[in-house]
ROROFI-642368 format. One record per residue (C-alpha): x, y negated, z negated; residue in three letters. Coordinates in Angstrom, 2 decimals. Layout:
% residues N
- X  Y  Z  ALA
...
//
This chain:
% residues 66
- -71.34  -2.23  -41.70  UNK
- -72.39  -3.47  -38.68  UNK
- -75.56  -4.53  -36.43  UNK
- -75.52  -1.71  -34.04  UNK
- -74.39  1.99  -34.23  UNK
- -72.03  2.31  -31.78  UNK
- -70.63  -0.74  -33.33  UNK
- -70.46  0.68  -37.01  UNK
- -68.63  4.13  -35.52  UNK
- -66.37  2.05  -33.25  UNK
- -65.54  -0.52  -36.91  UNK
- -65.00  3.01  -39.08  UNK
- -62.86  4.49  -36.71  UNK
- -60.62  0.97  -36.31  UNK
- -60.52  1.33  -40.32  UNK
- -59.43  4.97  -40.63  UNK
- -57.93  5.64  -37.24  UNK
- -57.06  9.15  -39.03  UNK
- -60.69  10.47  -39.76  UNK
- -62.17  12.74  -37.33  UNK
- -65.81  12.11  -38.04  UNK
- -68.52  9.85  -39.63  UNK
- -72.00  9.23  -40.05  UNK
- -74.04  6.73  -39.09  UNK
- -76.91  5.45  -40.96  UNK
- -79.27  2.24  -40.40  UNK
- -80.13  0.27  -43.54  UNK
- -79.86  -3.14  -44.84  UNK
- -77.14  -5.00  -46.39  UNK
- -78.00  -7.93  -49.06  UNK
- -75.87  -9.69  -51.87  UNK
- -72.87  -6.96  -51.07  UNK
- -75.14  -3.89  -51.31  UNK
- -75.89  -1.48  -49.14  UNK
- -79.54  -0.09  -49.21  UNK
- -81.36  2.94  -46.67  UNK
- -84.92  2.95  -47.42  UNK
- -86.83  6.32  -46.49  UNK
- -90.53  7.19  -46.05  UNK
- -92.55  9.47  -44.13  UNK
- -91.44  10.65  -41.21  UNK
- -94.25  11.90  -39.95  UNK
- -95.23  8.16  -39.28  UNK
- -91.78  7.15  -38.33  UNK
- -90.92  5.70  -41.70  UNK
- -87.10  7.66  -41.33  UNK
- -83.90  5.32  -40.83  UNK
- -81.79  6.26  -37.78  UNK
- -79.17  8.49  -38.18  UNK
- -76.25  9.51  -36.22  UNK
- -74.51  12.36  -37.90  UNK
- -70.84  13.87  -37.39  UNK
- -69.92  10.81  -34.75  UNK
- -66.47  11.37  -33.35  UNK
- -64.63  8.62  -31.72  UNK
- -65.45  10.53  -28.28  UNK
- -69.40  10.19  -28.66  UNK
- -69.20  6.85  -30.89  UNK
- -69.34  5.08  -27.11  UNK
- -72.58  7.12  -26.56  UNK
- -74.30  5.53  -29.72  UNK
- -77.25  2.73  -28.72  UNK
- -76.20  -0.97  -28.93  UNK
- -72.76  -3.08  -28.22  UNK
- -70.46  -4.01  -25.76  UNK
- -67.57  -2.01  -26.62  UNK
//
């Protein structure tokens, strides 16, 4: 978990330098558990979502310095 993105692919990839590809997906995290809410998205009610993220394009993600 992380605050932004580019900063979650960049913290998976530093984990398991020997995966290929991830998924990114914005939720929230409270008392150790890890929640993604969904609604309509019709009226933007849809969590971001970044899928097959390679360590290539995880630089390309929105948000943090690295």
């Amino acid at each position: 978990m992380a605050t932004t993105p580019k900063d979650a692919a960049i913290k998976f990839f530093t984990m398991y330098p020997t995966k290929r590809k991830c998924d990114v997906i914005a939720g929230e995290s409270n008392n150790g558990f890890f929640t993604v809410t969904y609604g309509r998205a019709s009226v933007g009610e849809w969590p971001q979502f970044y899928k097959a993220v390679t360590k290539k394009t995880a630089n390309a993600l929105p948000g943090g310095d690295a």
